[in-house]
C-alpha positions in Angstrom: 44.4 -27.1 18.1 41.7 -28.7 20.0 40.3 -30.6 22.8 40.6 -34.2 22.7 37.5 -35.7 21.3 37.5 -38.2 23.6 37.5 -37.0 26.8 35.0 -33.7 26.1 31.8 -33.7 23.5 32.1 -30.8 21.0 28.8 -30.0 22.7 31.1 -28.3 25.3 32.7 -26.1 23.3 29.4 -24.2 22.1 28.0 -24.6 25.9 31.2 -22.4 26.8 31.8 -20.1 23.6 28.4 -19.7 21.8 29.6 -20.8 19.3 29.2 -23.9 16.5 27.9 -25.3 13.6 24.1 -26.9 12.7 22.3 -25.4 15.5 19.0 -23.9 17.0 17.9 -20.7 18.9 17.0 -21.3 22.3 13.6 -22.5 22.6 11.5 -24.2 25.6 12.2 -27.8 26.1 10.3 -30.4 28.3 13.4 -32.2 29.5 15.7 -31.3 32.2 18.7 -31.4 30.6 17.5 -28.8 27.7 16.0 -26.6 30.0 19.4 -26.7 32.0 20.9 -25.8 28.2 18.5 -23.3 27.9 18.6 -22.1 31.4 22.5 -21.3 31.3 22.0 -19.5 28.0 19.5 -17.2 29.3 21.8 -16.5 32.4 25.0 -16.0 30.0 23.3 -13.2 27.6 21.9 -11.2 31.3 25.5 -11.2 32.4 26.9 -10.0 29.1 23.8 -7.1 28.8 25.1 -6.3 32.1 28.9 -5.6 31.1 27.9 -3.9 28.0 27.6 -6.7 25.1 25.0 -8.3 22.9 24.9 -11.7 23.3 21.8 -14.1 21.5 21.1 -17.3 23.7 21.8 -20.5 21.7 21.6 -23.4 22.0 24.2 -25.8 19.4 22.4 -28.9 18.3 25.5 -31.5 16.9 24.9 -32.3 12.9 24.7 -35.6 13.3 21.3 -36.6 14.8 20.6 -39.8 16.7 19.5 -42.3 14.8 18.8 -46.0 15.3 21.8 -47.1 14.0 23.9 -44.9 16.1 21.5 -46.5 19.3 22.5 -50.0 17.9 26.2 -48.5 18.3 25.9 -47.5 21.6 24.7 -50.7 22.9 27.9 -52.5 21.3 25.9 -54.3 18.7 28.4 -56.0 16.7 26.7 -55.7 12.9 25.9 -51.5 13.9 29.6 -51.6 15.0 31.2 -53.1 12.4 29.5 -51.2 9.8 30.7 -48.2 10.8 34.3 -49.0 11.8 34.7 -50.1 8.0 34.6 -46.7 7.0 35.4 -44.5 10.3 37.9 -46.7 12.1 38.2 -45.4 15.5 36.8 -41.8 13.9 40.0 -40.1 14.2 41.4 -39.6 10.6 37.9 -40.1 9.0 37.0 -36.5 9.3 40.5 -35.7 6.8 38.8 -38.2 5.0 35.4 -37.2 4.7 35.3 -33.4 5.6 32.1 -32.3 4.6 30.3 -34.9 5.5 32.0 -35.2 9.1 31.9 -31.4 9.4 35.6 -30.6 9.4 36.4 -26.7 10.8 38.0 -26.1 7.8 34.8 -27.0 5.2 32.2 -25.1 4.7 29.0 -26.9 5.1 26.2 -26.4 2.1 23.7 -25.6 4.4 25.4 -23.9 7.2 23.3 -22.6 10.4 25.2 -19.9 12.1 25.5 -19.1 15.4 24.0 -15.2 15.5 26.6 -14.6 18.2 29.5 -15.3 15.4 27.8 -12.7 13.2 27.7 -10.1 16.5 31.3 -10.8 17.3 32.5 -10.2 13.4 31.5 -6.7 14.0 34.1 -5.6 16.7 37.3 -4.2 16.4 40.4 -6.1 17.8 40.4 -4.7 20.8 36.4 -4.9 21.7 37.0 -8.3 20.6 39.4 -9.0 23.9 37.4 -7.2 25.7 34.1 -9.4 24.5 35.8 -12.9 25.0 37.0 -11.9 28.4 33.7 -10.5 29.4 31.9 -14.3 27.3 34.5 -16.0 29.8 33.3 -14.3 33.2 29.9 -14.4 32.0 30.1 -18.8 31.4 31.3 -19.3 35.2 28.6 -17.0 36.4 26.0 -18.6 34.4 27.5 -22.4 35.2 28.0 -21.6 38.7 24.2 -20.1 38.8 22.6 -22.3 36.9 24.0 -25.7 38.1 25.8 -25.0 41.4 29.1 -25.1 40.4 32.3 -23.2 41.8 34.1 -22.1 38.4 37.1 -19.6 38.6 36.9 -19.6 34.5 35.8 -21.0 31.5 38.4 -23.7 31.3 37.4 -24.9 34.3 34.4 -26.3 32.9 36.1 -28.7 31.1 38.5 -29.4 33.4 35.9 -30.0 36.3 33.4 -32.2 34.2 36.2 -34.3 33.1 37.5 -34.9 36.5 33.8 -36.0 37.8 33.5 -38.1 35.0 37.0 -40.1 34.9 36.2 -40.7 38.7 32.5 -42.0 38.1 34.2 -44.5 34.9 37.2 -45.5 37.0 34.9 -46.3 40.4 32.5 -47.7 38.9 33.3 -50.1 35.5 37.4 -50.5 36.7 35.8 -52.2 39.5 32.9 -54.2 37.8 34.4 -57.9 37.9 32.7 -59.1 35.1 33.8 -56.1 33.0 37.4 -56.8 34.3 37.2 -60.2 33.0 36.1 -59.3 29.1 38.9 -56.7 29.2 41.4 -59.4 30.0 40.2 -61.6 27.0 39.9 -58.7 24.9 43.2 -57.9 25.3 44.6 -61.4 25.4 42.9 -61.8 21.9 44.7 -58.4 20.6 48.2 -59.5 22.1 47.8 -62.5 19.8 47.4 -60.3 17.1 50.7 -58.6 17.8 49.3 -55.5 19.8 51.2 -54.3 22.8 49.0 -53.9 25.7 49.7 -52.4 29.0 47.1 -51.6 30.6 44.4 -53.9 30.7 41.1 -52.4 32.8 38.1 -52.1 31.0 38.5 -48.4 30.5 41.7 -48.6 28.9 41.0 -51.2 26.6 38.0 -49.4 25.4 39.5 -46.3 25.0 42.7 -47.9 23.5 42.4 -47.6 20.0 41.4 -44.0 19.6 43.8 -43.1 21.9 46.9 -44.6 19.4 45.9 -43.1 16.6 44.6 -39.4 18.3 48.5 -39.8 19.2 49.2 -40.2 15.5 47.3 -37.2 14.8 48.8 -35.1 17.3 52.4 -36.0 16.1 51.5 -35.1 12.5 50.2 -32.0 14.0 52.5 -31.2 15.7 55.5 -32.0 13.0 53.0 -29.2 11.0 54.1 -26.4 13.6 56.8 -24.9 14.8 55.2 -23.1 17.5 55.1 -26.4 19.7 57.2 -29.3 21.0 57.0 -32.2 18.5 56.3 -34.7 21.8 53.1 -33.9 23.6 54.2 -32.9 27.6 52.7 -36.0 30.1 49.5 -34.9 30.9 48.7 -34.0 34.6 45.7 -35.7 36.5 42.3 -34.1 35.4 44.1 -32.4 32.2 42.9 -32.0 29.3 44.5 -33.3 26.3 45.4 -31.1 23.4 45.1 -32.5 20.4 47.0 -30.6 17.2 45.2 -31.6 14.2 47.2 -31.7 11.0 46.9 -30.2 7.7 45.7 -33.1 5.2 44.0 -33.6 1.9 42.1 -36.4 2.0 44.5 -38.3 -0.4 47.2 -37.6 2.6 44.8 -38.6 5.0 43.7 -42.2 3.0 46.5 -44.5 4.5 46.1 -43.1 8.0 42.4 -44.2 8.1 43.3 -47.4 6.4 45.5 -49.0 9.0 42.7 -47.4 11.7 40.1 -49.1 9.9 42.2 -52.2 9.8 43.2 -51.8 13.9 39.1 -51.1 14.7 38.2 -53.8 13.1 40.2 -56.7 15.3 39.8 -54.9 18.0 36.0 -55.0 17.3 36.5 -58.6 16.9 38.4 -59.1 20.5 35.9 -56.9 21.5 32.9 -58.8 20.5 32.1 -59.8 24.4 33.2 -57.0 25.7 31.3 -54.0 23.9 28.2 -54.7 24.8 28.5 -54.8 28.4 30.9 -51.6 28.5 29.0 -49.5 26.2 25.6 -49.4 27.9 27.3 -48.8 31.5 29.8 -46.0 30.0 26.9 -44.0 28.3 25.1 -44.4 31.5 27.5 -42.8 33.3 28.1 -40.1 30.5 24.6 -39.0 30.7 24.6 -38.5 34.4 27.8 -36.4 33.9 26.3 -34.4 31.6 23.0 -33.6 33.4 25.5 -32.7 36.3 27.0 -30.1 33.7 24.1 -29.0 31.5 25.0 -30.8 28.2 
């Protein structure tokens, strides 16, 4: 089970557990949004001296480092775009695909970094275990709330909050953008002619569209995997986070999948051609504000 890759960076996860893959020890940073990083971990291994644990700041670093072709994504540029979509699709059922290279949970990297907390934690008993989690929880909602003015009641909320700011900020501000509106109606005019059903045509929803569908696929196989959960997802409530159940699958299993996403990324890529680059730049605008808000 995880969190929806859309709405939250894996970034979060590390920010609230301490835990993660590739990463680095915390270290001084010139720039405000490290030292925020940096700043929270500090506060989070004081709180956890103070109820009895050992806890290393840490600071995750994701394994896949900016690069200039991932820039040339960002901005919508439609070579950078379509080069990657041939092989990722929407990147939903690449990482089945590719698992080492995309870091799957499951794979074990050949050069792993690990987190010195996951080493600290392997040491407990069941029950100091419980009693360390709940004491990491309580000790990430005093170090948010310290570090970056928040009003956490737990750990959860911190996704839960930063996705509610940063709906709102996307929704006011590129929902409303006329220009934006327009591209999003001929985007999706273009995709109806190719036979796609589309509902909702905003700007959001259109660029979020495709990854959406097939994170749905996903979660279905997932869920069809388990017997411990309904085989149809709940509706989400307003500022909930979507769960995602991730499937068992080879990467033989996996192939078709990521075929017919590849082949649905690509036209809408080409609907998209307009649209992309003024979206992306605005959306990772607002991403980055959100995520100075929140220390990421």
């Amino acid at each position: 089970m995880r969190i929806g890759r859309m709405i939250v960076p894996l970034a979060a996860l590390a920010v609230l557990c301490g835990c993660g893959g590739a990463g680095e020890t915390a270290a001084p940073s010139p720039s405000a949004k490290s030292d925020k990083k940096h700043r929270i971990e500090a506060a989070k291994a004081d709180c956890m001296k103070q109820q009895g644990f050992k806890y290393v700041p840490y600071v995750w670093r994701p394994p896949v480092p900016d690069t200039d072709e991932s820039r040339k994504r960002a901005a919508g540029d439609y070579q950078a775009m379509r080069k990657f979509r041939a092989k990722h699709g929407f990147g939903v059922f690449d990482l089945y695909v590719y698992p080492k290279e995309l870091g799957h949970p499951a794979v074990k990297p050949d050069d792993p970094v690990i987190n010195p907390n996951m080493e600290i934690q392997s040491s407990l008993s069941k029950a100091q275990m419980g009693a360390y989690r709940k004491a990491l929880d309580t000790c990430m909602v005093t170090a948010a709330n310290q570090v970056l003015g928040l009003k956490l009641k737990s750990g959860t909320d911190y996704y839960a909050e930063q996705n509610k700011v940063r709906e709102r900020a996307l929704k006011s501000d590129l929902n409303s953008d006329p220009e934006l509106v327009e591209l999003a109606a001929a985007m999706a005019t273009c995709l109806k002619g190719k036979g796609n059903a589309i509902s909702d045509t905003t700007p959001l929803a259109m660029a979020r569209r495709g990854q959406e569908m097939f994170s749905a696929q996903e979660d279905r196989l997932g869920r069809a995997q388990r017997d411990d959960v309904p085989d149809v997802a709940p509706p989400a409530k307003e500022g909930e986070l979507p769960m995602i159940y991730a499937p068992t699958l080879t990467p033989e299993e996996a192939r078709p999948y990521l075929n017919r996403e590849i082949k649905a990324a690509l036209d809408d890529l080409e609907c998209g051609r307009d649209f992309y680059p003024a979206y992306l730049p605005r959306q990772a605008a607002i991403d980055e504000q959100v995520n100075d808000r929140f220390g990421m």
